[in-house]
N, C-alpha and C positions, 0 to 999 in steps of 0.2 A: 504494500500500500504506500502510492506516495502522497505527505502531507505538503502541501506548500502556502508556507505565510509569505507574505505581501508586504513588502516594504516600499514607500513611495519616500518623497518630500514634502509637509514633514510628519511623521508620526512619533506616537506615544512610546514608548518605550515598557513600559510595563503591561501594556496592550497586547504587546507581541509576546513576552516573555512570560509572562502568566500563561496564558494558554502552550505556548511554547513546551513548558516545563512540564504538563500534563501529557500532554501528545508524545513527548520523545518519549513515555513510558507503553506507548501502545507498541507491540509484539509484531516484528516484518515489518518495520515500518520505514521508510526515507523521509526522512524531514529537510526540506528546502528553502532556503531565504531565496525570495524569486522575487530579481526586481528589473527594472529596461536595459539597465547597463549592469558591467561587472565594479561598479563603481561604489567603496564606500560611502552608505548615504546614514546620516546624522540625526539622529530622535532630534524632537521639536524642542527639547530644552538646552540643544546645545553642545550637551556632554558628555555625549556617549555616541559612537559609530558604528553599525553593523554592515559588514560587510558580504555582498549577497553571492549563494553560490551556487546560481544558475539565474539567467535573463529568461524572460516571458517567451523570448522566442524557442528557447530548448525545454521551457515547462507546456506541455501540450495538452497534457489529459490526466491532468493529477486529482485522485482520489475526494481529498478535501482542502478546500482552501480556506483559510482565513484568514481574513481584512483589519488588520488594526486601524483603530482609531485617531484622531489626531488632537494635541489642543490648540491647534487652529484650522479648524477640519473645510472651510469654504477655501482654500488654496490648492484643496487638490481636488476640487469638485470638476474642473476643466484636465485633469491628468489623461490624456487621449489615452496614450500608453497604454496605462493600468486600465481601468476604463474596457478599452478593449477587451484586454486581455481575460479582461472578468465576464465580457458576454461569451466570448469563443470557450472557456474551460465551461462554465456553469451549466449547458446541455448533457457533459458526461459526466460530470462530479457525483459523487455520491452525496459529499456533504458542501455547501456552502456557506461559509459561518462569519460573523465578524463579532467585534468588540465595542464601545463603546458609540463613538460617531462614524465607526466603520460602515454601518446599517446607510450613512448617507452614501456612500461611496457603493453602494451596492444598489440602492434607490436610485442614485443615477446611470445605473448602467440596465438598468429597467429590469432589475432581478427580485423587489418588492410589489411589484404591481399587484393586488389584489391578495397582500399578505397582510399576516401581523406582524409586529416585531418590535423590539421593546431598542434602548439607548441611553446614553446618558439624559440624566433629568433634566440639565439645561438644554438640552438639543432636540427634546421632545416635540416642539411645538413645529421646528426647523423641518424635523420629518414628518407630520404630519404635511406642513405647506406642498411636501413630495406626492402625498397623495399613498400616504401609509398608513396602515390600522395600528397607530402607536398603543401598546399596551406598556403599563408601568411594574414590569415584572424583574428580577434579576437575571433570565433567560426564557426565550420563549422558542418553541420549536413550530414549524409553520411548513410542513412537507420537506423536503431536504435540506431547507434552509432552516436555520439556527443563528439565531443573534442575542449577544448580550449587551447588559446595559453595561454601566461607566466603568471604565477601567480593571479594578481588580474582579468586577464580575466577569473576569476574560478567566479567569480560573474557573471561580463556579459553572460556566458554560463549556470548558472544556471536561471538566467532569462529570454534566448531565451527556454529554454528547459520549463518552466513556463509557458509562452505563448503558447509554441505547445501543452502541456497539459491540459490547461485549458482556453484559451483566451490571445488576447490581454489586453483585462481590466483586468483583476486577476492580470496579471502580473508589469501593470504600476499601480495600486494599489500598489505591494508589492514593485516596488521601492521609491515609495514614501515613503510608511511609514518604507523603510531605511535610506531614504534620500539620494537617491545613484544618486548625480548628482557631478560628479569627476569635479573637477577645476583644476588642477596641476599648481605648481607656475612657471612651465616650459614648452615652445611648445617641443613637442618630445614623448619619451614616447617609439615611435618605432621604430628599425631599419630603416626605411624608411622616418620617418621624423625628424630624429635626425643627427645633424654636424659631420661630418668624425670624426673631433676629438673626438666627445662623444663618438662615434660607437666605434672607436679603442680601448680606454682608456680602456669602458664596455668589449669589448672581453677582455681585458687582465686581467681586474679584475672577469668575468666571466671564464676566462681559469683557472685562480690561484684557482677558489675556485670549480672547478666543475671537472675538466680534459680534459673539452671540447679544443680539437684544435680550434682554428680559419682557416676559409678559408685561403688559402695559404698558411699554417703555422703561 
């Protein structure tokens, strides 16, 4: 089985490696960084560089692909490249999945049309304007397509996608031996259970680094 993530200009970094980290533990499996060029390309914050090892043009018919997200996700909405490359694989894929604002990059290559599919909570509204059945879940499965919401839910979606693949035991196996039992020093987490205040503060510090408007303005 080959997996291939998607690296464009610019994505998340923890986007990729969360699900990443899940997947190299599926059994036969080729995991590929697949991106235009053979050229290191740079997560959105700067400081860190993956360097990809295999171009769109030699990934052809790979098994599952998944799209990370970006924190400035309207820069790569125009990536012809990628783009492409995401309508020609998606006919023989088994699975199609993305992470957080990954869901737009998939929206725009016309692979959400008449789905659901969930994303980060400030990008929500973003995909709906695409003409998507945004639902506010941590993963949602929609026929071969799988997407998850913000960021570190790029783990818990590679784990439900684990399970449907191989079982439930395989799957709470490989969280264990991640040790992926999340504590946060904080209740919250998501728009829905977090203090007006927090929610505000985050759209604002989420507007500043993304372009996302906020509801209402």
């Amino acid at each position: 089985m080959q997996i291939a993530l998607a690296l464009y200009r610019p994505f998340t970094a923890l986007d990729l490696v969360g699900g990443y980290q899940v997947f190299s533990t599926w059994p036969d499996t080729e995991i590929v960084l697949v991106a235009e060029t053979l050229e290191p390309i740079w997560d959105d914050r700067g400081a860190m560089a993956f360097t990809p090892t295999a171009t769109f043009a030699d990934v052809a018919t790979p098994d599952v692909v998944m799209v990370p997200g970006s924190g400035r996700p309207f820069e790569s909405l125009t990536d012809e490249a990628l783009l492409t490359w995401l309508r020609t694989t998606a006919p023989t894929a088994t699975w199609i999945t993305s992470v957080c604002s990954g869901s737009g990059l998939l929206a725009t290559a016309g692979l959400l049309e008449g789905r659901r599919a969930t994303t980060h909570w400030a990008y929500r509204e973003v995909l709906e304007q695409m003409g998507v059945d945004v639902v506010a879940e941590r993963w949602v499965f929609d026929g071969n397509v799988v997407t998850g919401a913000g960021v570190t839910a790029g783990i818990d979606m590679a784990l439900a996608l684990t399970a449907r693949q191989f079982g439930d035991h395989v799957a709470k196996v490989t969280q264990l031996a991640l040790e992926y039992d999340p504590a946060p020093p904080f209740a919250g987490g998501t728009k829905e259970t977090s203090e007006p205040a927090v929610v505000e503060a985050a759209y604002i510090a989420v507007a500043e680094a993304t372009g996302i408007i906020p509801p209402n303005g």
